[in-house]
C-alpha positions as a Markdown table, in Angstrom:
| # | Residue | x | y | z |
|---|---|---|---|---|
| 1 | Unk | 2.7 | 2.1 | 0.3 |
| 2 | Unk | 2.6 | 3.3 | 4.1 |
| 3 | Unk | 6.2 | 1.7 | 4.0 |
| 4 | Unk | 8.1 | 5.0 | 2.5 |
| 5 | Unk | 5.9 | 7.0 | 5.3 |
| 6 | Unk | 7.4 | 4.9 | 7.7 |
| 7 | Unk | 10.7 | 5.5 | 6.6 |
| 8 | Unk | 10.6 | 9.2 | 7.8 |
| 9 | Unk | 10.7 | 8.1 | 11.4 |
| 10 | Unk | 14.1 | 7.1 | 12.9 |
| 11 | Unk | 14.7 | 4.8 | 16.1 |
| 12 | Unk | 14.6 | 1.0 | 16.8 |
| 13 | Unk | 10.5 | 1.9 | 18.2 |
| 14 | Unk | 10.3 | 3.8 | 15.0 |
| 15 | Unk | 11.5 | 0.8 | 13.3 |
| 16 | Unk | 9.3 | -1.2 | 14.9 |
| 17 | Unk | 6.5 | 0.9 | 13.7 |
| 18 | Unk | 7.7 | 0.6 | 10.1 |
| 19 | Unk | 7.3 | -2.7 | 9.8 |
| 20 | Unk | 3.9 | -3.2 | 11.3 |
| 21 | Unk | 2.9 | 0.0 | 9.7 |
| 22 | Unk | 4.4 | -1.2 | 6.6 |
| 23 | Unk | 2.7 | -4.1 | 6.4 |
| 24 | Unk | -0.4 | -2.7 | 6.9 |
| 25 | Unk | 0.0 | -0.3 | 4.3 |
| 26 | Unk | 0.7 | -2.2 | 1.7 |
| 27 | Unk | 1.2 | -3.4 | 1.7 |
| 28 | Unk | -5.6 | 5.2 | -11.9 |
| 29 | Unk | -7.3 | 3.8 | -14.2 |
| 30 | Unk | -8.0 | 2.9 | -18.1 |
| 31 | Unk | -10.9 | 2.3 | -20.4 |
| 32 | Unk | -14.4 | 1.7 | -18.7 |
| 33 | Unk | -14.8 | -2.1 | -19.0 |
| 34 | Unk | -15.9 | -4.3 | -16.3 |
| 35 | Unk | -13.6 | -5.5 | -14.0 |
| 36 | Unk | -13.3 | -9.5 | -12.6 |
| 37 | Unk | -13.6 | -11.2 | -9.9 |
| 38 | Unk | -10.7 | -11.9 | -7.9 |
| 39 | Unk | -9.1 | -12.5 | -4.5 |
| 40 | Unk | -5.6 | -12.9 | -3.1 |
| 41 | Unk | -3.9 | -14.4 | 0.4 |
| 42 | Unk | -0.3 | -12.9 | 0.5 |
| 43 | Unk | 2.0 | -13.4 | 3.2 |
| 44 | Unk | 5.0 | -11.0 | 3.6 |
| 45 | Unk | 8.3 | -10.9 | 5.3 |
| 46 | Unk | 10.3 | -7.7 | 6.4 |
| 47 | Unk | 14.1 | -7.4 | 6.2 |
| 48 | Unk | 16.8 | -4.7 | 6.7 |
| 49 | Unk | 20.2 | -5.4 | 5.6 |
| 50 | Unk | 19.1 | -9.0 | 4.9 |
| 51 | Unk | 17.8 | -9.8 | 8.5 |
| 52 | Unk | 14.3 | -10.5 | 9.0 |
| 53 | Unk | 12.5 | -8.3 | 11.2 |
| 54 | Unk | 8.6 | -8.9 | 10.5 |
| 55 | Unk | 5.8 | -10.4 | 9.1 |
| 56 | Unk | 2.6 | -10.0 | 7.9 |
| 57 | Unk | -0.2 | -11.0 | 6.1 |
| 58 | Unk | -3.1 | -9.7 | 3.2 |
| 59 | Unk | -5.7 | -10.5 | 2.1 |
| 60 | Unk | -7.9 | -8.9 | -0.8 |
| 61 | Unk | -11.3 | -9.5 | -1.9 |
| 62 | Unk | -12.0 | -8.0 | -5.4 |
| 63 | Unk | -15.6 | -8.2 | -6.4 |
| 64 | Unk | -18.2 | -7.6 | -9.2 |
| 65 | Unk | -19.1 | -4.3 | -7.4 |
| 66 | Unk | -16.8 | -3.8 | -4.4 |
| 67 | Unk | -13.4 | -4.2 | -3.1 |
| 68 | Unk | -12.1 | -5.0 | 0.5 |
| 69 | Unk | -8.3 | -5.4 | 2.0 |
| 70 | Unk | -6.8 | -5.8 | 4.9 |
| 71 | Unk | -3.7 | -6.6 | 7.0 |
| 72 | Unk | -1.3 | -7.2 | 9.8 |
| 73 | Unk | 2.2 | -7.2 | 11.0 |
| 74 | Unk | 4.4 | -7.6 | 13.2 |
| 75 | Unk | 8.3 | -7.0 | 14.8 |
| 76 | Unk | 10.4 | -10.4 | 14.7 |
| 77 | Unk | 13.6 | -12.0 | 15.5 |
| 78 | Unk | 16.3 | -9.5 | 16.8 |
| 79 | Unk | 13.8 | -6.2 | 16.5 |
| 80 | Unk | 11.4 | -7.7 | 18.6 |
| 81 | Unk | 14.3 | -7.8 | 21.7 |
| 82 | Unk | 14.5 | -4.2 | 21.5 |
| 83 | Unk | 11.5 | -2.9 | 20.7 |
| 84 | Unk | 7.5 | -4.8 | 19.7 |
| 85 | Unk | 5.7 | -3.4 | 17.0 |
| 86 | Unk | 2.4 | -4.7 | 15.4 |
| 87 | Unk | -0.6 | -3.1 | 13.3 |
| 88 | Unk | -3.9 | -4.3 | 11.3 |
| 89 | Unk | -5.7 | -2.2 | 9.0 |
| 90 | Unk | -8.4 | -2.4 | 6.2 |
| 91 | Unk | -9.8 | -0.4 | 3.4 |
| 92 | Unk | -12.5 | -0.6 | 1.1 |
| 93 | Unk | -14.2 | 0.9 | -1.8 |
| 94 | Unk | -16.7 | 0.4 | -5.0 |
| 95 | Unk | -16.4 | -0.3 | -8.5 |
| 96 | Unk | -17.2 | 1.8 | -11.2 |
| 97 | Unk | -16.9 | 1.7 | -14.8 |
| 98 | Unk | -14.2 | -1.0 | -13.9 |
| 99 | Unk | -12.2 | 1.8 | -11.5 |
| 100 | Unk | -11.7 | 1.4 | -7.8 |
| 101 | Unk | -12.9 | 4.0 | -5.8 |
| 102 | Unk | -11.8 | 3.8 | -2.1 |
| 103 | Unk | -14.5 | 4.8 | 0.3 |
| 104 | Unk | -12.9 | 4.2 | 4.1 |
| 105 | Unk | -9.8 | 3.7 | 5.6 |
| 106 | Unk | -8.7 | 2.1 | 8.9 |
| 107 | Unk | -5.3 | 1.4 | 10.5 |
| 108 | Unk | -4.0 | 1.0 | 14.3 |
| 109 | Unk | -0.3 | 0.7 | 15.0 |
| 110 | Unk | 1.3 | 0.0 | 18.2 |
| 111 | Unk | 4.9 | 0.2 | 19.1 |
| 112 | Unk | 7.0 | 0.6 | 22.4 |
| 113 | Unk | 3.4 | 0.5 | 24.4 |
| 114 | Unk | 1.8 | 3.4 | 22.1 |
| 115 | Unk | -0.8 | 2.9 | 19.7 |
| 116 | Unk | -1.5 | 5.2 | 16.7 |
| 117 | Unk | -5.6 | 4.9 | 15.3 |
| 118 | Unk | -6.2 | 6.6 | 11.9 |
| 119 | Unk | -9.3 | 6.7 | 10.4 |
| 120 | Unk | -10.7 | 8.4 | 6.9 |
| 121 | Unk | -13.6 | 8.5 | 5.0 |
| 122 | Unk | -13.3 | 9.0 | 1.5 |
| 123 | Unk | -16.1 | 10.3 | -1.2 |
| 124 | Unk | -15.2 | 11.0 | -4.8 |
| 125 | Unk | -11.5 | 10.8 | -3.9 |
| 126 | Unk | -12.2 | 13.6 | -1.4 |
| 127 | Unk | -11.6 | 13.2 | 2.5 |
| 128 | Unk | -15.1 | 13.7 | 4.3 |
| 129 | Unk | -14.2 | 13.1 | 7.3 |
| 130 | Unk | -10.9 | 11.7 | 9.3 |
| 131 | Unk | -8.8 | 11.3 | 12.8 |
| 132 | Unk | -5.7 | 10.2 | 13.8 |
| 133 | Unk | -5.3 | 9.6 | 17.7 |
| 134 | Unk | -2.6 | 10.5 | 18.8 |
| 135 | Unk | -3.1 | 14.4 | 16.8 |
| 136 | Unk | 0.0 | 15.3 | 14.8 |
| 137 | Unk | 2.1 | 17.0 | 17.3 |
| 138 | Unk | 2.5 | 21.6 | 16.2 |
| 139 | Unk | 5.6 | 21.9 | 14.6 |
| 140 | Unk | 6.1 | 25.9 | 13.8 |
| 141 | Unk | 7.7 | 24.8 | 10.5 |
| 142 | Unk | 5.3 | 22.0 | 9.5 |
| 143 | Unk | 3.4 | 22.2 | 5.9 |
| 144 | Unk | -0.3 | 22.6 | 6.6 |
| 145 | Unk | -2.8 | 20.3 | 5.4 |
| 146 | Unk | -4.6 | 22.6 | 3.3 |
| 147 | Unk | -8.1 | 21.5 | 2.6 |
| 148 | Unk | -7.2 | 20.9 | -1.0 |
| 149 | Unk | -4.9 | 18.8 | 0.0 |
| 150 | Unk | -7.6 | 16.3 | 1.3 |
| 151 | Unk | -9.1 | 16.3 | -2.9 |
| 152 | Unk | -8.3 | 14.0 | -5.5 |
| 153 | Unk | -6.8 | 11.6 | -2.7 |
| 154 | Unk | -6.3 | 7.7 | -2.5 |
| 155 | Unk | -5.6 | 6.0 | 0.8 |
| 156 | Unk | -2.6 | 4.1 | 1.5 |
| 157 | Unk | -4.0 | 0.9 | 1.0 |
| 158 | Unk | -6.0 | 1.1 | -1.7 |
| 159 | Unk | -3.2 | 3.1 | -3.7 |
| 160 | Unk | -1.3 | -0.3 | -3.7 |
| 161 | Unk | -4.4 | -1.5 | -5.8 |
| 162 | Unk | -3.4 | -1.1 | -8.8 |
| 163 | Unk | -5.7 | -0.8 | -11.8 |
| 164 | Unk | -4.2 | -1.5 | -15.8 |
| 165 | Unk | -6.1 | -0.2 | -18.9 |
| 166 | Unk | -7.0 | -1.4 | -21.9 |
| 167 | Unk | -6.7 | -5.5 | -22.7 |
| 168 | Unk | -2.9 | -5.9 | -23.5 |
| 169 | Unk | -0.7 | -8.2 | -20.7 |
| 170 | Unk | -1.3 | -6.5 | -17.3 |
| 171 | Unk | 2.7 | -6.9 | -16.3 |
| 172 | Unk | 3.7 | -4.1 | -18.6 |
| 173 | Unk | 5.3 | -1.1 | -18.7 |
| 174 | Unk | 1.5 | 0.6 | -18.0 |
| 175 | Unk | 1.7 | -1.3 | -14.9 |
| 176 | Unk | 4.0 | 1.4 | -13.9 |
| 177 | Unk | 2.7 | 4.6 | -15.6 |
| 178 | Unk | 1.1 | 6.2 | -13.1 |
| 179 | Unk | 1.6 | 9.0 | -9.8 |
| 180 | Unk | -0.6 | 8.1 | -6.7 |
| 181 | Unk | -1.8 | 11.1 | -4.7 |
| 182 | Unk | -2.0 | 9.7 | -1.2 |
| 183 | Unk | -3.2 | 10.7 | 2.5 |
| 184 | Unk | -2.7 | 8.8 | 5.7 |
| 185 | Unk | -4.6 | 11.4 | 8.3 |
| 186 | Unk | -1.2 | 13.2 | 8.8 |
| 187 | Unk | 0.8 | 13.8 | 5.3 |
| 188 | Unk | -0.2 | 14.3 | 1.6 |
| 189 | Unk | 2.3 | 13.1 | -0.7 |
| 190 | Unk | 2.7 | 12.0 | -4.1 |
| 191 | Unk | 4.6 | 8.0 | -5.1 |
| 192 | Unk | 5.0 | 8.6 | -9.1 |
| 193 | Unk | 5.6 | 5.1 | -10.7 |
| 194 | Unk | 8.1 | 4.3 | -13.4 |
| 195 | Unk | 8.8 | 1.4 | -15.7 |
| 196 | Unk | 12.4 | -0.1 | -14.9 |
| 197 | Unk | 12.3 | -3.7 | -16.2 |
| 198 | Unk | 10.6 | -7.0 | -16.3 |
| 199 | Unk | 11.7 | -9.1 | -13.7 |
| 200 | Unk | 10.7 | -13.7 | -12.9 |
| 201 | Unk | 10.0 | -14.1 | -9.2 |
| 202 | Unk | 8.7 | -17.6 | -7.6 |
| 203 | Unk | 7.1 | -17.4 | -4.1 |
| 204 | Unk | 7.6 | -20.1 | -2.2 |
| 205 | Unk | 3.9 | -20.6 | -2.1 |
| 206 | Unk | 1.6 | -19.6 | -4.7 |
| 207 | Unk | 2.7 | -17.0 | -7.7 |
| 208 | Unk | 5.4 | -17.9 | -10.1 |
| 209 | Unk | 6.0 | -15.7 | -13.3 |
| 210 | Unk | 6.5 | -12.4 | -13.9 |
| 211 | Unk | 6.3 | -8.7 | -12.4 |
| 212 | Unk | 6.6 | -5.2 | -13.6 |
| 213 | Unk | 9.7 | -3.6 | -11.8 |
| 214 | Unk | 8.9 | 0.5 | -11.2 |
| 215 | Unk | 10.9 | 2.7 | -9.7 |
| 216 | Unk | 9.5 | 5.0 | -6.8 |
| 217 | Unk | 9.8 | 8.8 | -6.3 |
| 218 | Unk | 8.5 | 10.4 | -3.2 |
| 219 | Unk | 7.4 | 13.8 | -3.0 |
| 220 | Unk | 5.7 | 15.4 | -0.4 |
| 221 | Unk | 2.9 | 17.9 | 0.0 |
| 222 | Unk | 1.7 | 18.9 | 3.2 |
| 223 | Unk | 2.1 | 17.5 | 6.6 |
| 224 | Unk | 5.5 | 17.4 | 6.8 |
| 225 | Unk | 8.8 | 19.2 | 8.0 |
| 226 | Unk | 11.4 | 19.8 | 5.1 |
| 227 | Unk | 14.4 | 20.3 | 7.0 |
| 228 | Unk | 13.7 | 16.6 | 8.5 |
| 229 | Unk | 16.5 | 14.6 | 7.4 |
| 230 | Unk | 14.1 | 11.8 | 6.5 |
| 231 | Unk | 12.1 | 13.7 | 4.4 |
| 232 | Unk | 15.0 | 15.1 | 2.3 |
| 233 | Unk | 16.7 | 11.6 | 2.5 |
| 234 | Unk | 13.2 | 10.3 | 1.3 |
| 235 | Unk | 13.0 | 13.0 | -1.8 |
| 236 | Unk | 16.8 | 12.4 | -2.8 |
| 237 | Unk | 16.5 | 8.8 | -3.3 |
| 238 | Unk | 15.9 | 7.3 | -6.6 |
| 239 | Unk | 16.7 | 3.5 | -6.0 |
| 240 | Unk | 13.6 | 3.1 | -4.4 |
| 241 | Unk | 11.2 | -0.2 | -6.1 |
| 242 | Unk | 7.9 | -1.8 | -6.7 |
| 243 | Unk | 7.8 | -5.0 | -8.0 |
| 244 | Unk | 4.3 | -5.1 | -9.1 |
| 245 | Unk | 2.5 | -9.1 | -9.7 |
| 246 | Unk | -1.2 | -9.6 | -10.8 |
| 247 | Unk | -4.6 | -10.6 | -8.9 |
| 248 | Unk | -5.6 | -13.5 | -11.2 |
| 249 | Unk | -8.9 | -12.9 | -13.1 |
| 250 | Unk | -8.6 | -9.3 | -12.6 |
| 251 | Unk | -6.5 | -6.3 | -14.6 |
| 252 | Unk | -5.2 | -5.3 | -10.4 |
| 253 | Unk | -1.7 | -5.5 | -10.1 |
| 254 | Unk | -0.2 | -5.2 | -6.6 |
| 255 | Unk | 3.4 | -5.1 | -4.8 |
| 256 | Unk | 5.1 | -8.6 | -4.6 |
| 257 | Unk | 8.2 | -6.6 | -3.3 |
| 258 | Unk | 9.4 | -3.4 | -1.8 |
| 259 | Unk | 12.7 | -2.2 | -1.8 |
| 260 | Unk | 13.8 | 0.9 | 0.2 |
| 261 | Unk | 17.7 | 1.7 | 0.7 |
| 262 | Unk | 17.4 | 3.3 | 4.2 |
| 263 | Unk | 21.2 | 4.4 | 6.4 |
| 264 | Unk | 20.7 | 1.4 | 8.2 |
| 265 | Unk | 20.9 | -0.7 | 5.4 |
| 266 | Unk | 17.9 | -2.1 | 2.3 |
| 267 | Unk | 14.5 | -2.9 | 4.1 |
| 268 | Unk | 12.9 | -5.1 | 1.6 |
| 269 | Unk | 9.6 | -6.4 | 1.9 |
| 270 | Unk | 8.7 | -9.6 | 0.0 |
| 271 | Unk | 6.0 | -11.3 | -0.7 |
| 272 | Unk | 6.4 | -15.5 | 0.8 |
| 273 | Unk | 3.3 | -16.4 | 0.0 |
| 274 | Unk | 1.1 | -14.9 | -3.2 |
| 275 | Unk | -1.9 | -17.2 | -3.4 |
| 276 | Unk | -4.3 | -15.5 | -5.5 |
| 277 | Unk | -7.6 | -17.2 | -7.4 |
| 278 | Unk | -10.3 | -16.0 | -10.3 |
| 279 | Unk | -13.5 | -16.1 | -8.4 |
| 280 | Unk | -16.7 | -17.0 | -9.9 |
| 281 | Unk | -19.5 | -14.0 | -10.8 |
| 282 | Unk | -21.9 | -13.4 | -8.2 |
| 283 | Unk | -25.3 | -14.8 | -9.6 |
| 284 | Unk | -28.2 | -11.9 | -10.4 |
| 285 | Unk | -31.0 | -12.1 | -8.7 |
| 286 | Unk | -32.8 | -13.0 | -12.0 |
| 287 | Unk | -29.7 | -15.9 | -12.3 |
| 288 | Unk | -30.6 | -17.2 | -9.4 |
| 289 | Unk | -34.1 | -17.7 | -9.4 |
| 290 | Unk | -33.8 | -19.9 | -12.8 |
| 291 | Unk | -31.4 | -22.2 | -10.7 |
């Protein structure tokens, strides 16, 4: 979800730092019944104006009681002449009463010989503790990030884990009924979610079947400059997608494809690869002693 964030900046090194920033950011919740075991290995390509200008790869790890993701990117092809970019990041989180609750957050981006480190620490969907290296540079008309800004949060990563309710077919409409109140360590903003259509997508390895198309509305909070073109370009646009596919043997959906219509021309960001597997229950300790 990092990918709209990225959009604000402008620049072929901003560009850069889009797509490894996107990458790693991909890359809310119904009735209290357990959730199952999964795990997926996705691999992604970037694209603006139908030229492919990164990769990246990630990989989630749902279990009984826990959940872990992470990821990487990088610049390719023509991008990569004028400017490198590449970034990794993880997050994690518990499970309870079938939700996901994200508990730490972790990313590091480097383009044009400049690295960004963010860091956040997350209890009860409020920010405990967080950096970002380098600091957000004093604007005189930048937002604040108020401390209630910081409550009731997800992190960028784990907001593109997607719970769905109740025990109806996961790629539905309720795939998309949602808002997801996000902070990266430098803006607060809001991606509300809404059902467009069902669409059949194929990767060339793994996943074949459908996903839930939502539309994408960004609105920011705090952190952020309003009379930034970006931003305003950002808040005007309502062609923005998610194309949302499920982790087998869970009731997680998560983005098989991005779509973003930026001046320079649709970056898209689709999923090549979308392996993803029902694991097998952890045994109890009781289980395991009867084996």
């Amino acid at each position: 979800m990092s990918l709209v964030r990225s959009t604000i900046n402008h620049g072929v090194g901003a560009g850069a730092r889009a797509v490894a920033a996107g990458t790693v950011g991909l890359l809310a919740l119904g009735c209290d019944v357990a959730l199952a075991q999964g795990k997926l290995d996705g691999r992604y390509t970037a694209s603006l104006a139908g030229v492919t200008i990164g990769k990246g790869a990630w990989v989630i790890d749902i279990a009984d009681d826990q959940y872990t993701a992470a990821a990487s990117g990088q610049t390719i092809g023509l991008l990569r002449v004028f400017a490198s970019g590449e970034g990794s990041g993880a997050s994690r989180g518990y499970i309870i009463n079938g939700n996901l609750i994200p508990s730490s957050y972790a990313a590091s981006v480097t383009a044009d010989k400049k690295t960004e480190e963010l860091r956040i620490v997350i209890s009860g969907g409020s920010v405990k503790d967080y950096s970002v290296d380098p600091p957000t540079p004093p604007h005189p008309d930048r937002v604040p990030v108020a401390d209630i800004h910081r409550h009731g949060v997800t992190d960028p990563m784990s907001a593109a884990l997607m719970r769905v309710g109740g025990g109806g077919d996961v790629v539905s409409p309720e795939a998309c009924a949602r808002t997801l109140p996000i902070f990266d360590g430098r803006m607060r903003y809001d991606l509300r979610l809404a059902f467009k259509r069902t669409e059949m997508v194929k990767a060339d390895k793994g996943y074949e079947g459908p996903v839930a198309v939502c539309a994408v509305y960004f609105t920011p909070l705090a952190g952020y400059i309003p009379d930034r073109p970006a931003i305003k370009y950002l808040i005007a646009q309502r062609d923005m997608e998610v194309w949302l596919a499920p982790i087998a043997g869970t009731r997680v959906v998560v983005p098989f494809r991005m779509v973003i219509p930026t001046p320079l021309g649709t970056g898209v960001l689709e999923a090549t690869q979308f392996i993803s597997m029902q694991q097998p229950p952890r045994p109890t300790p009781t289980s395991a002693k009867l084996q």
